[in-house]
N, C-alpha and C positions, 0 to 999 in steps of 0.2 A: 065678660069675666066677672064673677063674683068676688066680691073682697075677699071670702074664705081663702080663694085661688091662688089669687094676686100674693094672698100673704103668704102660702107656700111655695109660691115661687121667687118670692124674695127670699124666701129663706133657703131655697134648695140654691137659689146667687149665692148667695153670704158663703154656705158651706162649699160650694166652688169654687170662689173666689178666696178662700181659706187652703182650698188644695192647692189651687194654684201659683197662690203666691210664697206657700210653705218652703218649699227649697230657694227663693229668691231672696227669703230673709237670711241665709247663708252667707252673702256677699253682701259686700261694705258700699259693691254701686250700686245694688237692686234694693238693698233692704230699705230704708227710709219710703221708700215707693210702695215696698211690697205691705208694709206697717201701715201706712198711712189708705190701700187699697180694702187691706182688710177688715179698720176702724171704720171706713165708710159705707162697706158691702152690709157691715152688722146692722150699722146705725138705721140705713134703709132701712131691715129687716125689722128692726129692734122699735123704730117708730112710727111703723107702718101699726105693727100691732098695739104700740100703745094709743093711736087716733081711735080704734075700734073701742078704747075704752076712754075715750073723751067725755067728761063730764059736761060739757056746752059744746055749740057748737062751732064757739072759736077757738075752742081748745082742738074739737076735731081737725080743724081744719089748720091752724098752727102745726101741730103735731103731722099729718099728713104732708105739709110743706117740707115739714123738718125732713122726712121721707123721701120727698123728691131731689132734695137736695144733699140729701147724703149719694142716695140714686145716680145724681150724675157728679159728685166728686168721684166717686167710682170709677164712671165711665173716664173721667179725664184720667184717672190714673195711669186706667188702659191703656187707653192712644198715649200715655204721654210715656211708658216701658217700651211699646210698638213704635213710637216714633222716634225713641232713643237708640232701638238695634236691640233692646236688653233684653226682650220677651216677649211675647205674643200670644193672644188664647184668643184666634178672631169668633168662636163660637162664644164665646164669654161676653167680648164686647159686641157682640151680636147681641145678647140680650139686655146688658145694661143700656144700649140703643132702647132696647124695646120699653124696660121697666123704666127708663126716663119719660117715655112719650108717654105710657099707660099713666105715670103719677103726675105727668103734667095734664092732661087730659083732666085725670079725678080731681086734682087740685080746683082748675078753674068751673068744673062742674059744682064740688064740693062749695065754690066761691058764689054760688048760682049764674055759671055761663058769664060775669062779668068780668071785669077787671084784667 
């Protein structure tokens, strides 16, 4: 997967993760979830594209971290609406599964295969 890729498909998350938790912020038990789902889905998206314009390359890679880890507060969101009873999109956290391992993966590549 080329970065171009990756970065549209963080972002085609983000704007899914935007639909989906739109009517969840209606309610007083889902919303703080559905807020806090949507701030992380962007962040992904939002910091994936600013590593691409990394001035060094601990910036890139800073910045790419920041990515992954917006990446799986995301997913915890998921399981944590699905494991409350209050919502479910198992195609959604189907691919925040995915875009976790894709930016963990780049991260430790990004780190040179160490650490």
């Amino acid at each position: 997967m080329t970065p171009q890729e990756l970065r549209r498909r963080l972002a085609r998350f983000a704007r899914e993760a935007e639909a989906f938790s739109r009517p969840l912020i209606k309610s007083l038990v889902t919303q703080d979830a559905a807020l806090q789902l949507r701030r992380a889905s962007s962040g992904a998206a939002a910091n994936h594209r600013a590593a691409g314009r990394g001035r060094s390359r601990a910036e890139f890679v800073s910045k790419l971290t920041t990515s992954l880890e917006e990446a799986d507060e995301a997913l915890y969101w998921l399981e944590h609406l699905r494991d409350c009873g209050l919502a479910s999109s198992p195609v959604l956290l189907a691919e925040a599964e995915e875009l976790t391992a894709i930016l963990t993966k780049s991260v430790d590549t990004a780190r040179g295969g160490g650490r």
